[in-house]
Z-matrix of the N, CA and C atoms (Angstrom, degrees):
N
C 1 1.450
C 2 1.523 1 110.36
N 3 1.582 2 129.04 1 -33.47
C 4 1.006 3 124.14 2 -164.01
C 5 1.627 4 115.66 3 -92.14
N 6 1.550 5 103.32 4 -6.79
C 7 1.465 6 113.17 5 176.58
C 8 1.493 7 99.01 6 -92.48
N 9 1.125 8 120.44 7 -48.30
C 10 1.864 9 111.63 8 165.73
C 11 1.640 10 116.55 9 -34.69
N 12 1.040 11 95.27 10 -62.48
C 13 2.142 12 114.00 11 164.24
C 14 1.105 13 117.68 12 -32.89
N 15 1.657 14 111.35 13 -50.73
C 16 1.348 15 107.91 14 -173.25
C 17 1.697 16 120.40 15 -62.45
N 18 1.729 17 99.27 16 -48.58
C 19 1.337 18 134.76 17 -160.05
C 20 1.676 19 85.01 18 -56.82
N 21 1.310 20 112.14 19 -59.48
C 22 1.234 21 105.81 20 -170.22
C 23 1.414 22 141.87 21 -77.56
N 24 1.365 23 100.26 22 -6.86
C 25 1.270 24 132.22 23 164.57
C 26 1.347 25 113.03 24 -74.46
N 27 1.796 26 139.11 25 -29.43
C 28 1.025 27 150.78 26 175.64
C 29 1.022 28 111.26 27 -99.76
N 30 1.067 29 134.45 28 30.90
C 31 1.976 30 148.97 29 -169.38
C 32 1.854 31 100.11 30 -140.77
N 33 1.182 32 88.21 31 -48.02
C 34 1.541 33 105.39 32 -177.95
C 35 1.544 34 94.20 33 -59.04
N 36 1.329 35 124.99 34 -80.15
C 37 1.464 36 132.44 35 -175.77
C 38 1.128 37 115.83 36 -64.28
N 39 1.059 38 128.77 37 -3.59
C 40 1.566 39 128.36 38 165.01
C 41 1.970 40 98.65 39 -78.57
N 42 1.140 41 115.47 40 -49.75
C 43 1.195 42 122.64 41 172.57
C 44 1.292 43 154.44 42 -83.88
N 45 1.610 44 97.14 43 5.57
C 46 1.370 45 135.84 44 161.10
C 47 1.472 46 107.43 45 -100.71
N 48 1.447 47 138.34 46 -49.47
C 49 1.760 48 118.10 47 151.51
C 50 1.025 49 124.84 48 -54.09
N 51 0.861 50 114.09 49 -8.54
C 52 1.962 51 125.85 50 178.44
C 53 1.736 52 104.11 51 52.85
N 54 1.340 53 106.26 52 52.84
C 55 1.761 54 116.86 53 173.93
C 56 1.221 55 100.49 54 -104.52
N 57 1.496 56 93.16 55 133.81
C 58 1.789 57 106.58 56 161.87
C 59 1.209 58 117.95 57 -78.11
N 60 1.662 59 121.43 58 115.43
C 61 1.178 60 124.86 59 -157.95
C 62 2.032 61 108.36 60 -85.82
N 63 1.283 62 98.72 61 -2.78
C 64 1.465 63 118.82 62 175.77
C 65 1.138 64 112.44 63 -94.08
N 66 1.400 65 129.24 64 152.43
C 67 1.788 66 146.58 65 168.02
C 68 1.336 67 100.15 66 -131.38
N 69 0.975 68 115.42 67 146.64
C 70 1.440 69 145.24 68 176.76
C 71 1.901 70 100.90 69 -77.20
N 72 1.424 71 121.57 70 114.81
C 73 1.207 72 123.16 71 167.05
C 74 1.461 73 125.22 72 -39.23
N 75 1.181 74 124.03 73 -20.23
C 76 0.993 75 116.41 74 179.20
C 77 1.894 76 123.61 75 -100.57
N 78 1.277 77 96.71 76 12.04
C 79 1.192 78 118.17 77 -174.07
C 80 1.741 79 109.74 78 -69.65
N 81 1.687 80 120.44 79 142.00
C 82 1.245 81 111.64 80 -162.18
C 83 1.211 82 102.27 81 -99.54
N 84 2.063 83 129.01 82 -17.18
C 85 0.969 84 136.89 83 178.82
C 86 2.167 85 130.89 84 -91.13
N 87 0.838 86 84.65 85 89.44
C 88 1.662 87 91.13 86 169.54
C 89 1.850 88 104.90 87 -25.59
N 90 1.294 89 95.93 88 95.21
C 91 1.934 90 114.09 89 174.71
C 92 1.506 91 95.23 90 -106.29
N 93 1.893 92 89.05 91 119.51
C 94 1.928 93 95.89 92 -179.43
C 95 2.004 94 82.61 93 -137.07
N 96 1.416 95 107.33 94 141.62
C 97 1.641 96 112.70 95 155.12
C 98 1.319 97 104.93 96 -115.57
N 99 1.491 98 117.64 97 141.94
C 100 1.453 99 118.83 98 -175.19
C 101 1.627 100 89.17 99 -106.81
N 102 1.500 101 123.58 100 133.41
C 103 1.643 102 122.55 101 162.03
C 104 1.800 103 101.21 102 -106.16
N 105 1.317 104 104.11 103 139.54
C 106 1.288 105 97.80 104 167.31
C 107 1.666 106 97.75 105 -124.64
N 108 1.830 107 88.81 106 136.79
C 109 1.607 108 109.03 107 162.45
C 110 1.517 109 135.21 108 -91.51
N 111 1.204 110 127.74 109 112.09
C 112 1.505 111 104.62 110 176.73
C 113 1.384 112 126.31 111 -110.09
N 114 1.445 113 102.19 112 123.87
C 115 1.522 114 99.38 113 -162.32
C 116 0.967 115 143.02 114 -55.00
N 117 1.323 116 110.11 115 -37.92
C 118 1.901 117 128.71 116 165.78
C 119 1.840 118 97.60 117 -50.96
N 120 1.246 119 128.04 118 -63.33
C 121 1.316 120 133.92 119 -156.36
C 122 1.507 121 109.66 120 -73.23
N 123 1.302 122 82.64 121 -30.95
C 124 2.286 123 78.57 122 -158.81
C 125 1.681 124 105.78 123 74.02
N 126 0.929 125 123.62 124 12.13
C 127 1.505 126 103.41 125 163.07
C 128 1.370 127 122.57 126 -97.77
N 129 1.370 128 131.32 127 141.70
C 130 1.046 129 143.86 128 -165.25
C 131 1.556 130 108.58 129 -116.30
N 132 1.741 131 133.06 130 126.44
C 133 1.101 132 118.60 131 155.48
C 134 1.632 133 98.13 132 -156.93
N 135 1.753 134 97.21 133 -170.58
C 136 1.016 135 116.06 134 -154.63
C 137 1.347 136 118.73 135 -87.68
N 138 1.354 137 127.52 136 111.62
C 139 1.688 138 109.00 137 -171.53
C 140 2.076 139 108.42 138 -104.13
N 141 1.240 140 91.68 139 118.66
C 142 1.684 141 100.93 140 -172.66
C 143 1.805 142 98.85 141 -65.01
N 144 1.358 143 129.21 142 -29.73
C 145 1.041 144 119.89 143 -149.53
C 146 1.780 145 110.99 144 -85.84
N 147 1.638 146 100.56 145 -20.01
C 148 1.351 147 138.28 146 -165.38
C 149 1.729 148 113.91 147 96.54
N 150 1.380 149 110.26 148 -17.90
C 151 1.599 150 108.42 149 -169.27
C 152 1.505 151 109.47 150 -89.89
N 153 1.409 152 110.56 151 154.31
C 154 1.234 153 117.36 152 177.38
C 155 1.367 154 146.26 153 -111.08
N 156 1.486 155 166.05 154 2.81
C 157 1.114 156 169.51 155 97.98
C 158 1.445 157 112.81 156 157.41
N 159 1.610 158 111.37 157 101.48
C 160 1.402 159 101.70 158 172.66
C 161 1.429 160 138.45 159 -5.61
N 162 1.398 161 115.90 160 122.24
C 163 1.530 162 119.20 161 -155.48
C 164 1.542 163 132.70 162 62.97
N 165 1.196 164 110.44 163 -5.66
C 166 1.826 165 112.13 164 143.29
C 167 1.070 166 122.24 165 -96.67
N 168 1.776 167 90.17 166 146.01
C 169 1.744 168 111.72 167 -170.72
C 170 2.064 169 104.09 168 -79.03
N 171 1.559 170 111.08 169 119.54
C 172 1.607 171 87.91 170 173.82
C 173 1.563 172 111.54 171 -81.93
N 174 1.391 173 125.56 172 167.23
C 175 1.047 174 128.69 173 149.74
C 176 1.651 175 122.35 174 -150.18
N 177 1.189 176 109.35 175 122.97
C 178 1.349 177 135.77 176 -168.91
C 179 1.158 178 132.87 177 -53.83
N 180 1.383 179 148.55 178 95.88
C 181 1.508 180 122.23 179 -156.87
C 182 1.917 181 109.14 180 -138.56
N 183 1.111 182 96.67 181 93.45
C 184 1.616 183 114.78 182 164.64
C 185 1.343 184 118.21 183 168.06
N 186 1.046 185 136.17 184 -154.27
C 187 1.576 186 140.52 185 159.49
C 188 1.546 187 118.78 186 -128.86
N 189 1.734 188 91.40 187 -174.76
C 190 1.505 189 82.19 188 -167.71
C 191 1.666 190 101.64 189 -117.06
N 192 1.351 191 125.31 190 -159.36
C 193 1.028 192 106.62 191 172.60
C 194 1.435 193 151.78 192 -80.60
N 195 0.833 194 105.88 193 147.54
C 196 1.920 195 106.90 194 -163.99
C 197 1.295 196 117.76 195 -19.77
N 198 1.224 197 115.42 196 149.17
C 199 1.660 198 110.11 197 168.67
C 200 1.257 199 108.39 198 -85.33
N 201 1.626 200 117.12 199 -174.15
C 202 1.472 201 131.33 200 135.10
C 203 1.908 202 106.74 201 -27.41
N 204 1.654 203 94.42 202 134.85
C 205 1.972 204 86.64 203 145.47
C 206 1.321 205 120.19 204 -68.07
N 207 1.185 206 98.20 205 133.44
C 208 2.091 207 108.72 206 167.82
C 209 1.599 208 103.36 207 -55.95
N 210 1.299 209 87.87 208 -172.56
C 211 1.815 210 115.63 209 179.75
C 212 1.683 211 88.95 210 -76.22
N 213 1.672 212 89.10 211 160.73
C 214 1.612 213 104.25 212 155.64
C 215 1.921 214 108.37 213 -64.26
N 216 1.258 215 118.67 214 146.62
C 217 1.617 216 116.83 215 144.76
C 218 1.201 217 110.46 216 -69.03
N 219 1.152 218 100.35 217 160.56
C 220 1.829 219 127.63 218 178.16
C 221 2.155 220 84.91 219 -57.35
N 222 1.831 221 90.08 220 174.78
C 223 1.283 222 96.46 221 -173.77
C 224 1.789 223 105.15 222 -109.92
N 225 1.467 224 113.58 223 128.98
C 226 1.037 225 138.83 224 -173.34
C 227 1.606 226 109.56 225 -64.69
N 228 1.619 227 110.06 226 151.91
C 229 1.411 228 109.18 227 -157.35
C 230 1.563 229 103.68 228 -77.24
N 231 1.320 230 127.00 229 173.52
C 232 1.415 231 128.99 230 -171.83
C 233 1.237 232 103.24 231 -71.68
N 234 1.398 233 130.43 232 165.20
C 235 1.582 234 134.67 233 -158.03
C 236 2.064 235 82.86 234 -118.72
N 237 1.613 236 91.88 235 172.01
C 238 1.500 237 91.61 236 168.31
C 239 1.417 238 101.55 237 -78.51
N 240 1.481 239 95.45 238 173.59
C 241 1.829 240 122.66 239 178.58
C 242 2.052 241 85.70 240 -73.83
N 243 1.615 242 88.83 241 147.94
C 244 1.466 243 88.86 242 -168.85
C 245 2.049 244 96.41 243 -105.43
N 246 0.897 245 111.61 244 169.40
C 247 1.817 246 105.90 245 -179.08
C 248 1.267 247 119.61 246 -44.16
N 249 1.198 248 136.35 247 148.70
C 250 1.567 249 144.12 248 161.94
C 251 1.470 250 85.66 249 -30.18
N 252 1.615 251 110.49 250 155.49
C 253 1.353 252 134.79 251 -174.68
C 254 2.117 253 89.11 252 -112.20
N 255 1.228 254 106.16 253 -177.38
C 256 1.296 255 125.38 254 -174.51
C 257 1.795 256 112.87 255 -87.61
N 258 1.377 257 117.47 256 134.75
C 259 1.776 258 116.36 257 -169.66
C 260 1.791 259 84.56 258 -48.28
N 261 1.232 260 93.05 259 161.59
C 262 1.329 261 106.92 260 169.16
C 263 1.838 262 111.52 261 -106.15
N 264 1.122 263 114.27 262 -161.60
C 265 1.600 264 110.27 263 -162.33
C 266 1.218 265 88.93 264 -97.14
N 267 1.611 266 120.06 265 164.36
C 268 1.319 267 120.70 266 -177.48
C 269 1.641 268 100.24 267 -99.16
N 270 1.397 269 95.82 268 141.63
C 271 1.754 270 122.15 269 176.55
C 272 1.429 271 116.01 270 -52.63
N 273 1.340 272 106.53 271 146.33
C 274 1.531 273 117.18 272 170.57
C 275 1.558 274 100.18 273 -52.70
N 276 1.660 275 103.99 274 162.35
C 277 1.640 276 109.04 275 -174.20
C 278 2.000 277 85.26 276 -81.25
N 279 1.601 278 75.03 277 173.13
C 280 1.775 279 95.11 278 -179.81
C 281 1.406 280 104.19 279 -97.89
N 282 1.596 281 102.89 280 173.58
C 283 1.523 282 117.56 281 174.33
C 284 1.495 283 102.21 282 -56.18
N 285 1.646 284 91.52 283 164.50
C 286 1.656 285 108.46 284 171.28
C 287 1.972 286 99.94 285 -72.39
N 288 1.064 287 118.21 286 125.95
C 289 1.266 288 128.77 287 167.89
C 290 1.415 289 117.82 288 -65.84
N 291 1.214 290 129.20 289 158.13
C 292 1.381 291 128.57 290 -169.88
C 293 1.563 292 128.52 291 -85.06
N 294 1.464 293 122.54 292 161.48
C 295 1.677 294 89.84 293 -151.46
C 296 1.439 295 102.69 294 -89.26
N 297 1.691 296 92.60 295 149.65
C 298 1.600 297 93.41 296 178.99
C 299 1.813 298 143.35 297 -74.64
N 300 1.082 299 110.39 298 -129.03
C 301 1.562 300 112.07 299 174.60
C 302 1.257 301 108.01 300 -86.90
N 303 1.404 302 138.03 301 126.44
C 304 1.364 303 153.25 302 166.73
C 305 2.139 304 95.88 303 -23.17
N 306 1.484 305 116.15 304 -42.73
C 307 1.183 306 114.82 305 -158.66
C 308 1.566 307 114.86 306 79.64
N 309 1.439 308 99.92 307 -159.10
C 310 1.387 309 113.49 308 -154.72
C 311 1.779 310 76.73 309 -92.78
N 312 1.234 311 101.59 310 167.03
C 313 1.849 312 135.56 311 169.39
C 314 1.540 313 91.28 312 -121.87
N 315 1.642 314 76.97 313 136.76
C 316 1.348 315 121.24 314 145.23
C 317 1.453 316 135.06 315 -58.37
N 318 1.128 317 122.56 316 110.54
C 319 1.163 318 99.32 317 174.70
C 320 1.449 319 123.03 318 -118.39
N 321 1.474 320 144.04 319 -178.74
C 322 1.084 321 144.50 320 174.41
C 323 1.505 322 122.21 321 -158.80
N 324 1.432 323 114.50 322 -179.62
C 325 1.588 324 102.95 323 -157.07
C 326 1.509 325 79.27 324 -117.25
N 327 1.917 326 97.99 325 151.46
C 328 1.449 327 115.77 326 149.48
C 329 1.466 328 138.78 327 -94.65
N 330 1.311 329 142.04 328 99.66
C 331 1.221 330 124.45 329 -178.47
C 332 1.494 331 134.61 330 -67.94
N 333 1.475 332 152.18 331 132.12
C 334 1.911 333 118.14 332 143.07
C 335 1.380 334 81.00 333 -120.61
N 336 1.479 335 90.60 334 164.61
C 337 1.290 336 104.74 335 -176.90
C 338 1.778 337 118.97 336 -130.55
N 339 1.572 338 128.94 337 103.25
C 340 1.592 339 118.41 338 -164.90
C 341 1.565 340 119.26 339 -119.97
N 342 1.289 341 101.30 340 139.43
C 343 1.276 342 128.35 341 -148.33
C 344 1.997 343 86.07 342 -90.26
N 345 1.330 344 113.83 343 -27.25
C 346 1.583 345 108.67 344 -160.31
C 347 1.600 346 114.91 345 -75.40
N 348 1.161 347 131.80 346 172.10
C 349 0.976 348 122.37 347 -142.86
C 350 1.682 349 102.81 348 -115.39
N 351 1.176 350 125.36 349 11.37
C 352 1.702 351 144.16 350 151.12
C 353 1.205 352 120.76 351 -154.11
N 354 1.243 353 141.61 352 179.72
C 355 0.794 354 158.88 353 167.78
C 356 1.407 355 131.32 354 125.64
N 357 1.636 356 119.53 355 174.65
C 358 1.155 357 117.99 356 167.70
C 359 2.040 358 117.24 357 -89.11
N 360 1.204 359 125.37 358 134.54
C 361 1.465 360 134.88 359 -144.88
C 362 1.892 361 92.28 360 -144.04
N 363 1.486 362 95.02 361 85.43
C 364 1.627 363 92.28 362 164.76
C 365 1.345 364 122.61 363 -104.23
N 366 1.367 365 122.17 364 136.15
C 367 1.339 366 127.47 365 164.55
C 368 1.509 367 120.33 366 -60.11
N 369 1.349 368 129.50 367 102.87
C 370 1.640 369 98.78 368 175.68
C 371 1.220 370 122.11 369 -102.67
N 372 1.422 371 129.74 370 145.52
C 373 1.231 372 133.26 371 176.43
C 374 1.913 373 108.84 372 -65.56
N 375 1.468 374 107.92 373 168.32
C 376 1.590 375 101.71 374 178.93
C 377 1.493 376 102.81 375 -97.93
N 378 1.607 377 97.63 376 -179.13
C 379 1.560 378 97.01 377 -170.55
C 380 1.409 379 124.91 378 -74.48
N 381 1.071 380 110.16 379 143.13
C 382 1.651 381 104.28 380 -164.65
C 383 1.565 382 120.65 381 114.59
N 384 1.586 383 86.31 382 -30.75
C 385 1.813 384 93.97 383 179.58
C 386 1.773 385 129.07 384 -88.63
N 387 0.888 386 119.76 385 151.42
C 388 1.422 387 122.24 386 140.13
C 389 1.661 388 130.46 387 -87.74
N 390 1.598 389 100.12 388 179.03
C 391 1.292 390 95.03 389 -167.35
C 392 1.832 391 96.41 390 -133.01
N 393 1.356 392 118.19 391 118.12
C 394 1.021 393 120.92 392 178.39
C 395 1.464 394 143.81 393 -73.26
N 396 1.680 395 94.30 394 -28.82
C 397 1.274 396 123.30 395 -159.67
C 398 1.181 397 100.27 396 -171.52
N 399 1.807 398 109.31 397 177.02
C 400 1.496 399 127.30 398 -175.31
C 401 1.368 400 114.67 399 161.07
N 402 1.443 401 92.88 400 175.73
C 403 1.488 402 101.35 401 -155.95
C 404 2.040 403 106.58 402 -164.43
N 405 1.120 404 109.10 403 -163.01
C 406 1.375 405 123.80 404 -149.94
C 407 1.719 406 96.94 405 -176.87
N 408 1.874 407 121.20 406 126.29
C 409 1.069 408 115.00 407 155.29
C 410 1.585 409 98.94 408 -139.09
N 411 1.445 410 124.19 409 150.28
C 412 1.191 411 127.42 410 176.27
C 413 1.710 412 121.68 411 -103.50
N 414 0.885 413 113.67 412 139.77
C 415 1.979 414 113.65 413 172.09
C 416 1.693 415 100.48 414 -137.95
N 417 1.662 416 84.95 415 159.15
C 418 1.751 417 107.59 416 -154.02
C 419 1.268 418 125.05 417 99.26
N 420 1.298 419 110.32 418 -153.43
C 421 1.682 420 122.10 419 167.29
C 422 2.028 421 116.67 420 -78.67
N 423 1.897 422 99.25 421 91.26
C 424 1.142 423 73.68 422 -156.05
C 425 2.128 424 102.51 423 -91.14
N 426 1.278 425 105.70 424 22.22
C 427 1.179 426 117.08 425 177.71
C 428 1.843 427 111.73 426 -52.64
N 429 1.322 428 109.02 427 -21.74
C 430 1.684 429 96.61 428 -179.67
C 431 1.477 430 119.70 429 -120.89
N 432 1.857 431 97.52 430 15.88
C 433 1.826 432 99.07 431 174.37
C 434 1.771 433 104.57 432 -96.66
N 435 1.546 434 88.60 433 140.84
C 436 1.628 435 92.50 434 177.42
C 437 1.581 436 100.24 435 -111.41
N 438 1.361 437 121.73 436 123.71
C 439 1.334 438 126.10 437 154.85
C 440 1.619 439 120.33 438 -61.00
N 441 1.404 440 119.41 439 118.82
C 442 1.413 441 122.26 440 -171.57
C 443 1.617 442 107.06 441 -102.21
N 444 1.719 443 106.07 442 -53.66
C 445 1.360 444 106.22 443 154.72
C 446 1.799 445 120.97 444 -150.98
N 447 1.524 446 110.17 445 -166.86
C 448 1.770 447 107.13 446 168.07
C 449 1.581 448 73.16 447 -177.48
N 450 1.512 449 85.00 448 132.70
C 451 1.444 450 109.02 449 -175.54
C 452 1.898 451 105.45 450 175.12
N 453 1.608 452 100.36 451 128.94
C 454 1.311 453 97.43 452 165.41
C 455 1.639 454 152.32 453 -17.68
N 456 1.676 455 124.43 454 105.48
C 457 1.519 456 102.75 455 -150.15
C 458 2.045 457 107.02 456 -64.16
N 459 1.286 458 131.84 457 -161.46
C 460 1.071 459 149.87 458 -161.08
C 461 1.677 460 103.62 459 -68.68
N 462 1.338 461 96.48 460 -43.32
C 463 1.591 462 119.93 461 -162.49
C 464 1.739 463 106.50 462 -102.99
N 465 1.321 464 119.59 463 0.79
C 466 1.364 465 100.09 464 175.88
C 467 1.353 466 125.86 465 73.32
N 468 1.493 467 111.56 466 12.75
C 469 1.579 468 89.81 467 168.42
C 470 1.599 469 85.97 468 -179.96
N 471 1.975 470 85.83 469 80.89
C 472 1.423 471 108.06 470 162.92
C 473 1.415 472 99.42 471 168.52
N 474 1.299 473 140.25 472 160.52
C 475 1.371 474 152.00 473 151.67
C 476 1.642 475 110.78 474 -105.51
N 477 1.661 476 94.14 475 147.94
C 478 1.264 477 109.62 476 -173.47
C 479 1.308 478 114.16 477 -145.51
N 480 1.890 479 117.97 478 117.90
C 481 1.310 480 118.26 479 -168.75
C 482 1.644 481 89.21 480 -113.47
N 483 1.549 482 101.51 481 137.14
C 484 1.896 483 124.93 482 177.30
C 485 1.841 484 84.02 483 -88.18
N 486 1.294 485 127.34 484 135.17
C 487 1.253 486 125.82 485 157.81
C 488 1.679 487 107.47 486 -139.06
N 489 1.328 488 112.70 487 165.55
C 490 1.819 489 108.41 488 149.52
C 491 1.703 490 101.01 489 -149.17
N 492 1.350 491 102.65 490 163.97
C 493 1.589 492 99.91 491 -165.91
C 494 1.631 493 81.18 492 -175.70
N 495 1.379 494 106.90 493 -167.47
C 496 1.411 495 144.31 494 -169.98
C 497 1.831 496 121.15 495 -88.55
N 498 0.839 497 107.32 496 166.66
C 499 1.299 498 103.35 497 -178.86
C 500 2.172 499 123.50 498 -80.53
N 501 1.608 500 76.78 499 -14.78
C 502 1.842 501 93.00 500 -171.69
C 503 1.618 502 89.62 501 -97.32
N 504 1.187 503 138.44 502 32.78
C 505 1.289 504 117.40 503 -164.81
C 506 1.982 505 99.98 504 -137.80
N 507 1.344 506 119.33 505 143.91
C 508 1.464 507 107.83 506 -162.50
C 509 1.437 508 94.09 507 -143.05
N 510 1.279 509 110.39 508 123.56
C 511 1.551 510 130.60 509 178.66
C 512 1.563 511 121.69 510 -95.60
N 513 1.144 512 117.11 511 123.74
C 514 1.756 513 123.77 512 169.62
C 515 1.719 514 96.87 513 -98.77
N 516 1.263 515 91.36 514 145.29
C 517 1.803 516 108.83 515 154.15
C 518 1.149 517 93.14 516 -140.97
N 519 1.886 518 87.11 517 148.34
C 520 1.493 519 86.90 518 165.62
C 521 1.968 520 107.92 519 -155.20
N 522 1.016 521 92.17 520 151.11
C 523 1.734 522 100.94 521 179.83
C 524 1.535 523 112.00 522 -98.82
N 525 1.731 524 96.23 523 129.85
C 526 1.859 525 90.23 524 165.67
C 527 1.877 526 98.63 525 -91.97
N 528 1.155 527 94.99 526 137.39
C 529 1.736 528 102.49 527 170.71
C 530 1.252 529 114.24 528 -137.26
N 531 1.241 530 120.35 529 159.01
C 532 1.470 531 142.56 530 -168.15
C 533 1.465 532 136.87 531 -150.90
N 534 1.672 533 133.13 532 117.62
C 535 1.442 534 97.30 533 174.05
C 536 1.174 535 149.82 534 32.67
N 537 1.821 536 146.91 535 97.97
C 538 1.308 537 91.24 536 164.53
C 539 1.762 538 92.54 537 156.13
N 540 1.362 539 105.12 538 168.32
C 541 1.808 540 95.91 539 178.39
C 542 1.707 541 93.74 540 -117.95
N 543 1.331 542 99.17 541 175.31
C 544 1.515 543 123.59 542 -178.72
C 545 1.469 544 104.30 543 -116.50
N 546 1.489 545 128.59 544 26.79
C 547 1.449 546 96.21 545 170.23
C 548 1.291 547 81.34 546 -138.07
C-alpha cells in the first residue's frame, strides 16, 4: 500500500510544480528533480538542492546526459508485400521496328492470243516476274488443232504451248505470274 502512496504522491507533485519530468535526448544538460517523501507525514515536496531530510524517502525523476549511440540491432524479419501501387502513366511510343516479310504476292494472268495455224505461242511474264502456272484455250473449229505441248518456258517466267491446227482455229496461252526471281 505504501509504494502505491508513494507513486502517487510523486505524480501528484510532479503535477502540482508543473515540471516536465521528461528531456528531450538531445539535450546537453543533465535535468534531475529530487521529490522527497516523508513517511510519518505524507507530505511530499520538492528539494532544489537534491538532498533530503531525515526520515524521507528521495526519489529521483529525470536523466542524465545522453550516452554514446549503441550498436545497430540484428536485422528484423521481412514485413508483408504491401497492396498493388497505382497504374503508372503510359510510355513514350517505341522505335520504328524493322521491315518485315515482303508477304503474300499478287498474282495475275498473261494473255497472247494466235490466229496461225502452228506453232509455238508463249505468254511472257514482265520483268521481275515469275511464272507459276499456265495454260492454253482454243475457239472455232477446234476439231483440227493438235496439242503437242504447255509447259513452263526455259527461263521461268513465261508459258509456252507447241500446237498445229487449221486456219479457222484461234489459240490463247496464258501465264500466271508473280513477283519474284527464278534462280
Amino acid at each position: 500500500m505504501r509504494t502505491k502512496s508513494l507513486r502517487a504522491a510523486v505524480v501528484i507533485a510532479i503535477l502540482a510544480l508543473g515540471v516536465e519530468p521528461t528531456v528531450p535526448a538531445s539535450a546537453a544538460v543533465a535535468v534531475r528533480i529530487t521529490i522527497c517523501y516523508n513517511r510519518s507525514t505524507g507530505i511530499v515536496r520538492f528539494a532544489r538542492s537534491g538532498r533530503c531530510a531525515a526520515g524521507s524517502s528521495r526519489v529521483v525523476i529525470g536523466r542524465g546526459i545522453a550516452g554514446a549511440q549503441g550498436l545497430a540491432g540484428p536485422q528484423g524479419p521481412v514485413g508483408r508485400a504491401g497492396p498493388p501501387g497505382a497504374a503508372g502513366t503510359v510510355g513514350a511510343p517505341g522505335g520504328t521496328g524493322p521491315q518485315g516479310n515482303p508477304g503474300v504476292n499478287v498474282f495475275h494472268t498473261v494473255l497472247i492470243v494466235s490466229t496461225a495455224t502452228a506453232g509455238p505461242l508463249t505468254a511472257l511474264c514482265s520483268t521481275g516476274e515469275v511464272v507459276t502456272g499456265g495454260g492454253f484455250v482454243t475457239s472455232g473449229s477446234v476439231s483440227g488443232v493438235t496439242l503437242a505441248d504447255s509447259f513452263p518456258n526455259a527461263l521461268r517466267n513465261g508459258w509456252t504451248v507447241n500446237y498445229s491446227g487449221g486456219p479457222t482455229v484461234s489459240v490463247t496461252a496464258y501465264a500466271i505470274c508473280v513477283a519474284g526471281s527464278n534462280t
